[in-house]
Each structure stands twice: as structure tokens, then as C-alpha cells.
N, C-alpha and C positions, 0 to 999 in steps of 0.2 A: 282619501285613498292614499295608501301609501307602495311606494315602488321597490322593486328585488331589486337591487343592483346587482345581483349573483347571474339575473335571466336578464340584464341589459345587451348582452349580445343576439345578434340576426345575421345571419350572411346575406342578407337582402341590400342592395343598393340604397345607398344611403338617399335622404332628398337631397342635398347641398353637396355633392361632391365636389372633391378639392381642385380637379381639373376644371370642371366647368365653372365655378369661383376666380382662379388666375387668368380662365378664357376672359369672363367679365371686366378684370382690372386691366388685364396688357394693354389695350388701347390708352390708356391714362398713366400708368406707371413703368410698364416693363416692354411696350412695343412686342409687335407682332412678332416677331422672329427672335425675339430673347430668348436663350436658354443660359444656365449655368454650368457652369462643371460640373461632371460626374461624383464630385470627389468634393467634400464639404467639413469642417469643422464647427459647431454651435457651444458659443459661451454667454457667458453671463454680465448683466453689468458691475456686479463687485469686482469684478474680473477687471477693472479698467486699465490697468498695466497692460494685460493681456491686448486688450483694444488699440491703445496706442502702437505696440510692437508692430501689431499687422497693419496697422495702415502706415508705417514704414517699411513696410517689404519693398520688393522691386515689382516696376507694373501694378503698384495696387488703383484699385478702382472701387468708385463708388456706388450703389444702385439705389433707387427709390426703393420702398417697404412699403405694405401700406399701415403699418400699424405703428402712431410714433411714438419716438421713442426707441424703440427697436433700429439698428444699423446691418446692413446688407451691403457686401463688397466682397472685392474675390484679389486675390493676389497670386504673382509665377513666385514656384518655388521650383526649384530642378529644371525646369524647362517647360511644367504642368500647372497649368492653374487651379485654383483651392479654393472654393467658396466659404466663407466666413461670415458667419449670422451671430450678435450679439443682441442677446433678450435684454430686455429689463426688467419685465418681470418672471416671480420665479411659479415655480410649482407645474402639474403633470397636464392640465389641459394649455395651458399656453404655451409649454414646448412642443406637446403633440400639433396644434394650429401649426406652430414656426415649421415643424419635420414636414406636416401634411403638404403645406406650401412649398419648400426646398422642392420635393419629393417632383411633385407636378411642376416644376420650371426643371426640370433635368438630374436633380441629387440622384445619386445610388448607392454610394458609401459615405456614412458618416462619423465622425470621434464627437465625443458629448465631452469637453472639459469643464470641469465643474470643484466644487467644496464641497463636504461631506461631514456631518458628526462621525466621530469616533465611537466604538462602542467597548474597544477593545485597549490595556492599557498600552501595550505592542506597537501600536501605529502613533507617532509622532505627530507632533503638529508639522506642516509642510509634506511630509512622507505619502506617497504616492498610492495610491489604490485602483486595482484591476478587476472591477466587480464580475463577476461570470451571471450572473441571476440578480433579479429581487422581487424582495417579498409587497405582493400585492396589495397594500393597505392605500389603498387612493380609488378614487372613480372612472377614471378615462381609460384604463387599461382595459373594465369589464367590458366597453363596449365595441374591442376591439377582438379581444380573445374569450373564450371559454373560459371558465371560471376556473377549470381544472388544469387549465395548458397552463404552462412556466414562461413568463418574461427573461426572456436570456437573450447575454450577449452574443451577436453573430461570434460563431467559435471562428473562425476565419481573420476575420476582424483583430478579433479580441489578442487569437495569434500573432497576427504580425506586429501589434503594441505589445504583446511581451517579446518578441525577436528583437524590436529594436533595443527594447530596453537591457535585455539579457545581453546585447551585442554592445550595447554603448557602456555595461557595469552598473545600470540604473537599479536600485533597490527597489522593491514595490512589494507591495501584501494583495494578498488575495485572497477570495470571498464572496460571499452575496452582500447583496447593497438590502434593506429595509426604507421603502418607498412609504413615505406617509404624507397626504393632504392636508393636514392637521397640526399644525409647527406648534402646537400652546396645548398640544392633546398629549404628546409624548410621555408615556408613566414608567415609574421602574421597574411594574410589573413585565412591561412588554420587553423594556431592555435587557431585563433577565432571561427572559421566553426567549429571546431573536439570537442572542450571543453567548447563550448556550445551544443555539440550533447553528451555531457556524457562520453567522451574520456579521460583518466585521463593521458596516455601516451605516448612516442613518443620511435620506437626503427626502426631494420632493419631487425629482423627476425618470428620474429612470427605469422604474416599469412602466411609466405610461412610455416612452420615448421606446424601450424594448419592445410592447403593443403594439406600437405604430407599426414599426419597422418588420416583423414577424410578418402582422398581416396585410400591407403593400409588396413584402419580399425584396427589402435589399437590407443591405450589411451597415450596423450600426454596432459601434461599442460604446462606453463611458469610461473616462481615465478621471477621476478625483484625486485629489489633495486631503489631507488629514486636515479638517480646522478646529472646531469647538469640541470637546469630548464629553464623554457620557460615563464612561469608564468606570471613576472610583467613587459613583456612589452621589453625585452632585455633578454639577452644572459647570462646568469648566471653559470658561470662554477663549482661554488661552489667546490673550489678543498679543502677545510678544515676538515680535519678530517679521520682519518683512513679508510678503508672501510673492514680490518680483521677481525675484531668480527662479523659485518653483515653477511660476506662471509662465514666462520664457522656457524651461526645462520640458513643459510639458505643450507646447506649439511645435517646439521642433520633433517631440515624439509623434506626434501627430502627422506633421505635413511629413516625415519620414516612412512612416506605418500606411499612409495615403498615395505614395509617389514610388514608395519603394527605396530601400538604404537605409 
């Protein structure tokens, strides 16, 4: 027998819901009366600059996970504390798990910072990107949304990360992101299709992560970095150049775009 992924969506209550899952762990991990802030950033573990920066904030703290590997802590930025979850691994059901979880301990606004292929020659390696959408090519999105609804950035969200950036002079492109589960599938048939339909990106999480967030109802955006390109035709890994000032560059667009300023 084989399965549609097209008809993996139900609005029928799930069996394993994500509240009644953290009800299960609190006593072991998170105590009864734990909550996080409203107000959340999730990164990656390539990202490790980034990791180290925030656990040098002021007030940072640590929390138990239960998945290891994975770090949970929250830090004051302005006078408002910021929860920050770095994954380790990557792609669209383990960031939706990490959101589903935030979501049910207290999240409601989140920044997704992340790396990105390039598809376009325009965007630099380190060069910032503001995806508005992406294109649905992974599994965990359909069983969130309708096949025909669009994963998109909270326009809200997405707003006040370009306000900050338009107000601090920060350059950045914008676009749809191209969401694929499939990192060794990637062809230049499709990178022709996607970037001549407007597509500036290629990544592994952010239509699921836009799914989640859509159908719980709170405000999620994604702010990526230019890293490996796709552009001219070949495989460009473009590993030259630091990628820690970007990494810092885009914390503070974050905790700003979250806090306000």
C-alpha cells in the first residue's frame, strides 16, 4: 500500500499531542510551573559562534531538553527575556518537534536563524535573506496544512525583521525559500523551475517550521545567510570567509525584531 502525502492532512486531534507530551516530561525535566517566554529564537548547530554568543548574554540560563544534543536556555535582552533553542540536527520534522515543543512550554513569537543555498548569483556568501514563503517539497508541512494553502512568513513578524534592518542600513534580499527533505536529491532541472519562479533559496526547514506555526496560530519568521550556491551552473561551496560577524549580526536582528528597537 502506498500513501498520498498530498491527503496527509485532517483537522482531527492528533493521538500524541504536543501539550500532553511536555505535561508528561515536566515532572522530570521542566517542573511543574515552568514556562518560557513568549518571545523565542531557534538555531542550528553549525551555527556554534552563534551559541557561544548567547550563553554570554546577561542573565543567561540553562534548561534541560529532552532530546540530546539539543541546548535550551533563555537570556535578558532590553529588560525581556528570549528563549533560544539550538538543534543539532537539521531538516523539517525535527525543527517542527523543537517549534511543537517551544509552542506548548509558553513560545508565541519565533525568528528561525539559519544558512541557506543560494540559487541566485545576486546574493553573496554571508548576505542576508528574508524569505516571505517556501516552496513545499518536504513531508511534515502536508500534515499540517492543506496541500493548496502557502507556508508563509507571519507578515508581522517578517515586518518588524525588515524595520530593524531597514533602520540599522542592513542589506538583505528577498524571496521565497525552496524547502527540500532531500539534501543529495537537489537537480538543476528543479533549480531552473524554482529561480526562475522567484525563489532566491534552497534550505531544509522552513515550510515545515511556516506549517507548524500557521496551524497553532502564532508568528514565526526565518532570517538566513547566503552560504553554499547553486547559481552558475555547479556546486559552489564557497567555504571562504568567516561566517561570525554575520552570526552576531543576525542575534541582534532578532532579539531587536522580538523586544522591539
Amino acid at each position: 500500500m502506498s500513501a498520498d502525502i498530498l491527503r496527509a492532512f485532517s483537522p482531527q486531534r492528533a493521538i500524541i499531542e504536543p501539550d500532553r507530551f511536555v505535561s508528561l516530561l515536566r515532572p522530570y525535566l521542566f517542573g511543574r510551573r515552568f514556562r518560557l517566554p513568549r518571545r523565542a529564537i531557534v538555531g542550528f548547530s553549525y551555527m556554534g559562534w552563534l551559541l557561544r554568543q548567547v550563553q554570554e548574554r546577561p542573565s543567561f540560563r540553562q534548561h534541560r531538553w529532552p532530546e540530546q544534543g539539543d541546548v535550551l536556555m533563555d537570556f535578558l535582552y532590553r529588560g525581556r527575556r528570549i528563549a533560544y533553542l539550538n538543534l543539532q540536527a537539521l531538516g523539517g520534522p525535527v525543527a517542527a518537534w523543537g517549534l511543537e515543543t517551544l509552542i506548548s512550554l509558553g513560545v508565541r513569537e519565533v525568528v528561525v536563524l539559519g544558512s541557506s543555498g543560494t540559487l541566485t548569483r545576486e546574493i553573496g556568501r554571508g548576505e542576508l535573506i528574508l524569505p516571505s514563503a517556501a516552496i513545499r517539497e518536504e513531508g511534515t508541512s502536508y500534515h499540517y496544512l492543506p496541500p493548496d494553502e502557502a507556508a508563509h512568513a507571519s507578515p508581522r513578524l517578517r515586518g518588524r525583521l525588515a524595520g530593524v534592518m531597514d533602520r540599522l542600513g542592513i542589506a538583505y534580499h528577498q524571496g521565497d525559500a525552496w524547502t527540500t527533505d532531500a539534501f543529495f536529491r537537489e537537480t538543476w532541472h528543479k533549480v531552473e523551475r524554482f529561480r526562475n519562479g522567484d525563489i532566491v533559496c534552497v534550505d531544509m526547514e522552513a515550510a515545515s517550521l511556516f506549517a507548524v506555526a500557521q496551524y497553532r496560530g502564532i508568528d514565526l519568521a526565518c532570517l538566513f545567510y547566503g552560504g553554499d550556491s547553486l547559481a552558475e551552473g555547479s556546486w559552489d561551496l564557497r567555504l571562504a570567509g568567516e561566517m561570525h560577524p554575520h552570526q552576531l549580526r543576525m542575534l541582534e536582528i532578532a532579539c531587536r525584531a522580538l523586544v522591539g528597537g
